[in-house]
C-alpha positions as CSV (number, residue, x, y, z in Angstrom):
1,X,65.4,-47.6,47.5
2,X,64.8,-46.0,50.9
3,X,62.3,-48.3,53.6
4,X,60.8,-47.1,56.4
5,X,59.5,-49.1,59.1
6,X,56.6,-48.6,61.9
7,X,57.5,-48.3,65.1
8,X,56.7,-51.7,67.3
9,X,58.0,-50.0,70.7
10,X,58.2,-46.0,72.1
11,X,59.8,-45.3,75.6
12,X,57.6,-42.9,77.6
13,X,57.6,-41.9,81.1
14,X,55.0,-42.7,83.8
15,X,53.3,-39.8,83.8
16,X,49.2,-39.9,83.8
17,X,49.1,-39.3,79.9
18,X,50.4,-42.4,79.4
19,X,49.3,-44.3,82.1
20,X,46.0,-43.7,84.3
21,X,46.0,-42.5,88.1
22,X,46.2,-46.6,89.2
23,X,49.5,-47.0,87.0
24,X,47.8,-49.2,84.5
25,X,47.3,-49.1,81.3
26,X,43.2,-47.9,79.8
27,X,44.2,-44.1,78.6
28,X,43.5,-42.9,75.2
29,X,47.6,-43.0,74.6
30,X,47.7,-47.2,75.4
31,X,44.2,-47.2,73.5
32,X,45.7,-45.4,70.4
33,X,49.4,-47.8,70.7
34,X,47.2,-50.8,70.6
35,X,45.3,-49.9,67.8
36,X,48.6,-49.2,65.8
37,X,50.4,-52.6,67.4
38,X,53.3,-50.8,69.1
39,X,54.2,-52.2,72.5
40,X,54.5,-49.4,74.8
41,X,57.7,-49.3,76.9
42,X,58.0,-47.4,80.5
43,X,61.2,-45.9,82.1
44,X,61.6,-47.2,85.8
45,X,60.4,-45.1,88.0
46,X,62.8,-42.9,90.2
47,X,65.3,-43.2,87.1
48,X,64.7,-40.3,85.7
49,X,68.3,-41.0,83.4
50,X,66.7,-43.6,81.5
51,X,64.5,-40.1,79.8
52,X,67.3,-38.2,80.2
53,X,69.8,-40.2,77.9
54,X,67.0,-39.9,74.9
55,X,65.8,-36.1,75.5
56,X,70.1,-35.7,75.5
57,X,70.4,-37.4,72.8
58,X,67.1,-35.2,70.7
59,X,69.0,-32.0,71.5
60,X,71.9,-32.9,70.2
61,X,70.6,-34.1,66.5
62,X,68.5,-30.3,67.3
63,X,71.8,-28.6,67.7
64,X,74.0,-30.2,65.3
65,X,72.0,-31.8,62.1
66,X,68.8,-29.8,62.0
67,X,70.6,-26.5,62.1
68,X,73.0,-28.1,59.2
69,X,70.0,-29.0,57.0
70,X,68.0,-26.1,57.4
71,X,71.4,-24.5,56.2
72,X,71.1,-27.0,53.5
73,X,67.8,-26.8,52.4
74,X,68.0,-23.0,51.9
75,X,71.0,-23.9,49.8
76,X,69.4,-26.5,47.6
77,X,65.2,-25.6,47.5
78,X,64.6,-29.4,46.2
79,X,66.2,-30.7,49.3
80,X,63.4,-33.8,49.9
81,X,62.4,-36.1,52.7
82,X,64.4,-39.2,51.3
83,X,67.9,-36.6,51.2
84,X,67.1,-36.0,54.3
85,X,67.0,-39.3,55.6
86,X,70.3,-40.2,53.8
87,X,71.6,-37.3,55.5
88,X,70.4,-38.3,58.9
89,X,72.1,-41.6,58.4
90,X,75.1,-40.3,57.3
């Protein structure tokens, strides 16, 4: 049996669609996290590697595994969301 879990936390930048011109929380974005109980976390600022290490790490599962399962899935037409996640662990 496959279980999925919420999020609780997300890692964004400080940009103004996450947080408002006075670096506080109050935009629709904290609104919507608080609603859904996920604790929003903020890179420092001036460290732009702390983003870097994650967008790095999306394009590589974009190079490597998407390109594999969309291989895959042409392959094998019943290919479903909990293969892929098996796959994705894997």
């Amino acid at each position: 049996m496959v279980s999925h879990r919420r999020l609780n936390q997300i890692l964004s930048d400080n940009s103004t669609q996450f947080r408002n011109l006075h670096g506080t929380l109050g935009t629709k974005y904290s609104r919507l996290l608080d609603s859904l109980d996920i604790k929003p976390i903020f890179a420092r600022l001036d460290h732009p590697e702390t983003k870097g290490k994650i967008e790095r790490w999306v394009r590589t599962v974009n190079a490597m595994f998407l390109l594999e399962v969309r291989n895959h899935i042409k392959a094998t037409p019943k290919f479903s969301l909990i293969d892929l996640n098996q796959e994705f662990k894997k």
